[in-house]
SEMIGU-950522 format. One line per field, with one value per residue (C-alpha): z, x, y negated; residue in one letter. Coordinates in steps of 0.5 Angstrom, whole numbers, plus 500, padded with zeros to 3 digits. Layout:
N
up Z|...
east X|...
north Y|...
residuo a|...
This chain:
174
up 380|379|383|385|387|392|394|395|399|397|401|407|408|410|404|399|401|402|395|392|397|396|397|400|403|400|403|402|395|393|385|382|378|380|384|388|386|388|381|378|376|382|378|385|382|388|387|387|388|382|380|376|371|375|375|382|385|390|391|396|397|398|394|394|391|388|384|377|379|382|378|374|379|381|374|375|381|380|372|367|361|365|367|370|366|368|367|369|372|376|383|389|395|401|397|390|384|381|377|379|376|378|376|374|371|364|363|360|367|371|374|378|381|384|392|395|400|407|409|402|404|411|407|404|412|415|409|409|417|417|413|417|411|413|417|413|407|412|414|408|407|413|410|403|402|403|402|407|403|401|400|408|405|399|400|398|405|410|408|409|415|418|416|419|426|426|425|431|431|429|423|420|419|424
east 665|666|671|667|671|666|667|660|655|656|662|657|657|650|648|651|649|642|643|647|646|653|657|663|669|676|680|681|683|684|685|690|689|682|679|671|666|658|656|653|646|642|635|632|635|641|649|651|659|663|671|674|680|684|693|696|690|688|680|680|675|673|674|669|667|660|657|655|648|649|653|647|642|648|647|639|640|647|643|648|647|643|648|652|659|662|669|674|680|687|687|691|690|696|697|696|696|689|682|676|669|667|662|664|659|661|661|654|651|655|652|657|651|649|650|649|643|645|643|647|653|651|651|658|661|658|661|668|668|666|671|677|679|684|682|685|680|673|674|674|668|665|666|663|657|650|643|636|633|625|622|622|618|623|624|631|632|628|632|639|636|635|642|645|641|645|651|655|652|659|659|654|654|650
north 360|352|347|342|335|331|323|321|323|329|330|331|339|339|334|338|345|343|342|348|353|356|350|352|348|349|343|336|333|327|324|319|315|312|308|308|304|303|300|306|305|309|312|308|301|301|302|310|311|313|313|309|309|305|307|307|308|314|317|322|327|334|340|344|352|353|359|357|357|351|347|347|345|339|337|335|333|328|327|330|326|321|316|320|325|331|331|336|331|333|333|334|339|340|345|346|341|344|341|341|338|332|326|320|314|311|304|303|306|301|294|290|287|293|295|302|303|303|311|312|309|312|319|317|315|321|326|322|323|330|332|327|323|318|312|307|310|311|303|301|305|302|295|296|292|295|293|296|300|297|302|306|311|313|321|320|315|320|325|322|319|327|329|322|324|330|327|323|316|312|316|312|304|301
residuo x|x|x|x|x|x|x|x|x|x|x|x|x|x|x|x|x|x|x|x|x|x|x|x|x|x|x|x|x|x|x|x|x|x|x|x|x|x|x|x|x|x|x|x|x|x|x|x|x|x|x|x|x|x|x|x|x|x|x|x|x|x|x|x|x|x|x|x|x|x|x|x|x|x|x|x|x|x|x|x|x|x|x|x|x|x|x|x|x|x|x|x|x|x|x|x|x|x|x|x|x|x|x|x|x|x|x|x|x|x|x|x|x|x|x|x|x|x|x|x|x|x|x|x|x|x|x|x|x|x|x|x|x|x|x|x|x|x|x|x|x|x|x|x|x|x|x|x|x|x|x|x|x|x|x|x|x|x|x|x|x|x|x|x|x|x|x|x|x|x|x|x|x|x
């Protein structure tokens, strides 16, 4: 069994359990010491979330259980080794100190420059709601920078867009 902490897309429960299919919700979490960005260099050529070091600041998230099985499957999925870093990192729950895994993107995979693709950011929103993180952390979700997607057709974006349909409509961004 792995502790998984999520603070992308990912914290959207359907999301990520079309992915690993023993993806289970633990509680809210968050990390001290970082900060969220969406400069990670997304295979699709958009910004993808990661935290970075950052003293006095907080990422909240959400703490998921999966099987082993599926942690192997998250790595190929989140491109371990390809732009992305599994790091084992502190993090607090209402009631426990734990650790838990997460992915976090090294500086040779960051670009400033990069903006995240709406449905992406929508994924983000929809998972941050879902899992009632505090207001103040959803606006500033809802004001990040996003870019449409050019390619209508990308598989990525049709599928987020049929999990953002099940979602409440101000979930996403408008």
């Amino acid at each position: 069994m792995a502790r998984y902490f999520a603070y992308g897309s990912n914290m959207l429960g359907a999301r990520l359990k079309a992915r690993c299919a023993s993806a289970r919700v633990l509680s809210v979490a968050h990390v001290e010491g970082f900060d969220l960005t969406f400069d990670k260099q997304g295979q699709d050529g958009s910004g993808k979330a990661t935290l970075v070091e950052a003293p006095g600041c907080r990422v909240p998230g959400v703490l998921f259980h999966l099987d082993d099985a599926d942690l192997e499957v998250l790595d190929w999925i989140e491109g371990r080794g390809r732009g992305y870093e599994r790091r084992t990192i502190p993090l607090q729950t209402a009631e426990h100190d734990r650790e838990a895994l997460t992915y976090i993107a090294p500086p040779d995979y960051r670009d400033a420059r990069l903006r995240p693709f709406d449905w992406y950011l929508s994924l983000v929103l929809a998972g941050a709601h879902e899992q009632r993180l505090p207001a103040g952390w959803i606006a500033r979700l809802a004001a990040e920078p996003a870019i449409p997607d050019p390619e209508t057709a990308r598989p990525r974006r049709l599928e987020a867009l049929e999990l953002l349909d099940r979602c409440p409509p101000e979930w996403r961004l408008p």
